[in-house]
C-alpha positions in Angstrom: 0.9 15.4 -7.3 4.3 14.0 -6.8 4.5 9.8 -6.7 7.9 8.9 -5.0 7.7 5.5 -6.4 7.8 6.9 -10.5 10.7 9.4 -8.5 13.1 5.8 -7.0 12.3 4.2 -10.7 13.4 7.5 -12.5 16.6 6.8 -10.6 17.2 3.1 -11.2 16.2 2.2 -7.8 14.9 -1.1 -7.2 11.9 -1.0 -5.2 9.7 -3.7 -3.2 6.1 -4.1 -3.2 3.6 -6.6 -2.5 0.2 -8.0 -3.3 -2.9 -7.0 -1.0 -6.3 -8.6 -2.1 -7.4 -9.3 1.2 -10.4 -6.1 1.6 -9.8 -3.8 4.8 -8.3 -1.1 5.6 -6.5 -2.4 8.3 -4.1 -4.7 6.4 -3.4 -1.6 4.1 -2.1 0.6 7.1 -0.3 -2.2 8.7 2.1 -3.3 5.5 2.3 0.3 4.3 4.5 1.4 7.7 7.1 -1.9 7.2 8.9 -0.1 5.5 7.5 -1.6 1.8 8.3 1.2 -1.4 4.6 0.2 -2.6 1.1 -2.1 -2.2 0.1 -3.7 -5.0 -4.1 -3.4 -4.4 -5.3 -6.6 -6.4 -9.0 -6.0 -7.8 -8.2 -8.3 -10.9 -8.4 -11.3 -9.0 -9.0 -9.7 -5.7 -12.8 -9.1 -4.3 -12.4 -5.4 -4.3 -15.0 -3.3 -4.7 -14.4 0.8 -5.2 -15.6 1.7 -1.9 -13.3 -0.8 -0.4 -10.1 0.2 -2.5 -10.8 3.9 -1.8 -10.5 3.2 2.5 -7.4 1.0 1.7 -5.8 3.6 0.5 -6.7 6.2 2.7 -5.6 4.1 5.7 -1.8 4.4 3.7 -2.0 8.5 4.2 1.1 9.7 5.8 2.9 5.8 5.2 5.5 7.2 2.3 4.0 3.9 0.9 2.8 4.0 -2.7 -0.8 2.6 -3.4 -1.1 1.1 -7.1 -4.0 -0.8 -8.6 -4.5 -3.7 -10.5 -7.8 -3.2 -12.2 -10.1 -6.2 -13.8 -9.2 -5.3 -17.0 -7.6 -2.6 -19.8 -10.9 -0.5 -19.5 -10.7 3.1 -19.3 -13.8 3.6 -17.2 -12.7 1.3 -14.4 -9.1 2.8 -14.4 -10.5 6.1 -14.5 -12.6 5.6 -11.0 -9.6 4.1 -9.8 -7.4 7.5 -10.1 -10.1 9.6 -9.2 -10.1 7.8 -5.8 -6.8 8.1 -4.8 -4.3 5.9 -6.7 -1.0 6.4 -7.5 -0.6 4.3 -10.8 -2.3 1.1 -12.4 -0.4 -2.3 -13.3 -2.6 -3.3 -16.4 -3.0 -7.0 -16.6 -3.2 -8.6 -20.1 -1.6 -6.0 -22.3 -0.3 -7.8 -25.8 0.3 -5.0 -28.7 1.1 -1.6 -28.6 -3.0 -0.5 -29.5 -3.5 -2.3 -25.6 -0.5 0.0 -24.3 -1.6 3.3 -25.6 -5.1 2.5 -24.7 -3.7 2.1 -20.7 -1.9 5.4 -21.3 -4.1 7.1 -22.6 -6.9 5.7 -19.6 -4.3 7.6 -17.4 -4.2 11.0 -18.8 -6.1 13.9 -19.2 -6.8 15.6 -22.6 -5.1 16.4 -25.2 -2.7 13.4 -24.4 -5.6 11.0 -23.3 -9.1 10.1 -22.7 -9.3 10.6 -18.9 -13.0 12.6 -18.0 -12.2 15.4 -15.4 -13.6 13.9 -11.8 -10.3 13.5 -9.2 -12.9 12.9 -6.7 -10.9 12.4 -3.6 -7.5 12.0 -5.6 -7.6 16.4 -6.1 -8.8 16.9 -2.8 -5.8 17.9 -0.8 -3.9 18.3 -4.0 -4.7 21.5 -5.6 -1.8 21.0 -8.5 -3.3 17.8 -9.5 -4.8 18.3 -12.5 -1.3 20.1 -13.6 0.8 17.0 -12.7 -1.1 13.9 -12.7 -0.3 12.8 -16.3 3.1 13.2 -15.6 3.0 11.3 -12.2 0.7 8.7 -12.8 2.6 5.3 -13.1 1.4 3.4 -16.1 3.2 -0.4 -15.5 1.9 -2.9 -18.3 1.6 -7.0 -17.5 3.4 -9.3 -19.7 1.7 -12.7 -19.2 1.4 -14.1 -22.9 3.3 -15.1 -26.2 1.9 -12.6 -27.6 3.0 -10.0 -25.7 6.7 -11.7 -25.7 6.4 -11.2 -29.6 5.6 -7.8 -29.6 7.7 -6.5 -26.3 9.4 -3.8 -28.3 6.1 -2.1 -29.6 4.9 -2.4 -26.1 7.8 -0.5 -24.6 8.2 1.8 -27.2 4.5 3.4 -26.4 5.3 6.8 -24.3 4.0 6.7 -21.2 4.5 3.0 -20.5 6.9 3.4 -17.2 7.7 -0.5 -16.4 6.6 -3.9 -17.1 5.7 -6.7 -14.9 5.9 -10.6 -15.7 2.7 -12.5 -14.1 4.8 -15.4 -14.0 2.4 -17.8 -13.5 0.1 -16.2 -16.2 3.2 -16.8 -18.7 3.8 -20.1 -17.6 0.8 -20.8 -18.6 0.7 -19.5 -21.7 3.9 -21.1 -23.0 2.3 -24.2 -22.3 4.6 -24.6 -19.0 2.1 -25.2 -16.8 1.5 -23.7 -12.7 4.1 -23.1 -10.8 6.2 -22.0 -12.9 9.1 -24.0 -13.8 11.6 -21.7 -13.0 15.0 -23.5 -14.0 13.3 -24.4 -17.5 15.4 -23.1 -20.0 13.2 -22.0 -22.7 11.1 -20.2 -19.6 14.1 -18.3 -18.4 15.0 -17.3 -22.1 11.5 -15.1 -21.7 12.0 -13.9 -18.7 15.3 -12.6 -20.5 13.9 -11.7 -23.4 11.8 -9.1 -20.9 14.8 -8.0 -19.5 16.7 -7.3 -22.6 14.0 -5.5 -24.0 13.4 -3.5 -21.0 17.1 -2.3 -20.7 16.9 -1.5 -24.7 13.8 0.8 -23.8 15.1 2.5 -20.4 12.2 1.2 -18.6 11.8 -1.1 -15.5 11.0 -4.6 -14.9 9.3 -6.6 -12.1 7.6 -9.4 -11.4 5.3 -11.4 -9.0 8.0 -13.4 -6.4 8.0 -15.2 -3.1 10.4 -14.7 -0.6 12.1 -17.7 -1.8 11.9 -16.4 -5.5 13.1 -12.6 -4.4 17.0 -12.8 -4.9 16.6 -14.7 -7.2 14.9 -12.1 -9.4 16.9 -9.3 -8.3 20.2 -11.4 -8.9 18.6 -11.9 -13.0 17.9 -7.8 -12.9 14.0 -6.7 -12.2 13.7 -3.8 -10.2 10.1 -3.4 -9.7 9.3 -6.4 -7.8 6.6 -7.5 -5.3 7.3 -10.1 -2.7 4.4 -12.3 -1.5 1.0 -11.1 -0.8 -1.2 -10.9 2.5 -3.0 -13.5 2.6 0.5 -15.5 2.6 1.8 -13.6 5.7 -1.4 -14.0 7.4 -1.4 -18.2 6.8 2.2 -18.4 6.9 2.5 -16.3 10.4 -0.6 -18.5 11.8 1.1 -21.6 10.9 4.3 -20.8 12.1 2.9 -19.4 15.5 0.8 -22.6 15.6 3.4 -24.7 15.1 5.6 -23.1 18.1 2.7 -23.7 20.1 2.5 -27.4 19.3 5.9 -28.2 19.6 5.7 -26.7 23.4 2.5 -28.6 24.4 4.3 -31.5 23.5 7.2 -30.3 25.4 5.5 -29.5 28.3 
């Protein structure tokens, strides 16, 4: 197995993703040739079933596009069937203390450094050096969306085999009693979003977040590097209503 998005973060690269939750395997093969470093497959708050995340990611073959999940939750069965059909990494939501980290790692890896049951279903079909270099090229990103996971970001990033961390900020604003959206400019908001950067830079490890394209240089500007810019269902009501609008303007012209 070789995953060329771990390979651009072992550089420093900053790569681009974004979010797909919407379930066919159409939108998958579309935004996978724009030229996007990886797709960020959404079955936490997404409606995606296995079967449906499996032909998502087979309609990315050949793309150079990365496919990584976002699972429900921190549960080693669920991230298990998610490898063994074909992805590239997991972005674990909800991760607080280091016992949550190792626990994602671990999900990821085949014994003796984890838990992982032997399966690669469709993942080890083409790949007959799999099994020899999946726990090494598995991306294992952990979600930092709480106060408690602010408070303990050094035992979090200390855990071997955690490769990046990614702010939900919305999930943070939240849960520093800033309320949705996020208030950006708020100072004691932006002093997390540094603390996460400090603490990344200390560890060697990347950090990303969840922006819009009006967010985007902005985050890039402060110094996360694995980033995802908007989601589908966005381009697909932001397209449509910029299309629409064209057409209205030139009925009225008309």
């Amino acid at each position: 197995m070789r995953n060329p998005l771990k390979e651009k973060l072992r550089r420093g690269e900053a790569v681009i993703g974004t979010f797909v939750g919407l379930g066919h395997p159409d939108v998958t093969e579309w935004l996978s040739r724009l030229g996007f470093d990886w797709l960020l497959l959404d079955a936490e708050h997404g409606p995606l079933s296995f079967e449906t995340l499996q032909v998502m990611m087979q309609s990315m073959n050949g793309s150079g596009c990365v496919p990584i999940v976002r699972p429900q939750w921190n549960d080693p069965v669920i991230i298990k069937r998610i490898l063994d059909i074909g992805a590239y990494g997991v972005l674990i939501p909800w991760v607080n203390n280091r016992e949550e980290a190792e626990l994602a790692v671990k999900a990821c890896r085949y014994p003796p450094e984890g838990i992982r049951g032997f399966g690669p279903r469709r993942a080890a079909m083409f790949d007959p050096e799999y099994f020899k270099t999946a726990n090494e090229e598995i991306l294992v990103a952990v979600q930092i969306e709480t106060h408690k996971a602010l408070e303990n970001l050094d035992e979090i990033l200390s855990v071997d085999g955690v490769d990046a961390c990614y702010i939900g900020p919305w999930d943070l604003s939240c849960n520093l009693g800033l309320g949705v959206p996020p208030p950006w400019d708020n100072p004691r908001y932006r002093e997390a979003l540094e603390r996460v950067l400090r603490a990344a830079e200390e560890h060697g490890k990347p950090a990303g977040m969840f922006t819009t394209p009006e967010t985007i240089e902005w985050a890039i500007e402060m110094g996360f590097t694995f980033n995802t810019v908007g989601d589908a269902d966005s381009f697909l009501i932001w397209g449509a209503r910029e299309a629409l609008r064209r057409a209205r303007e030139a009925t009225k012209a008309s």
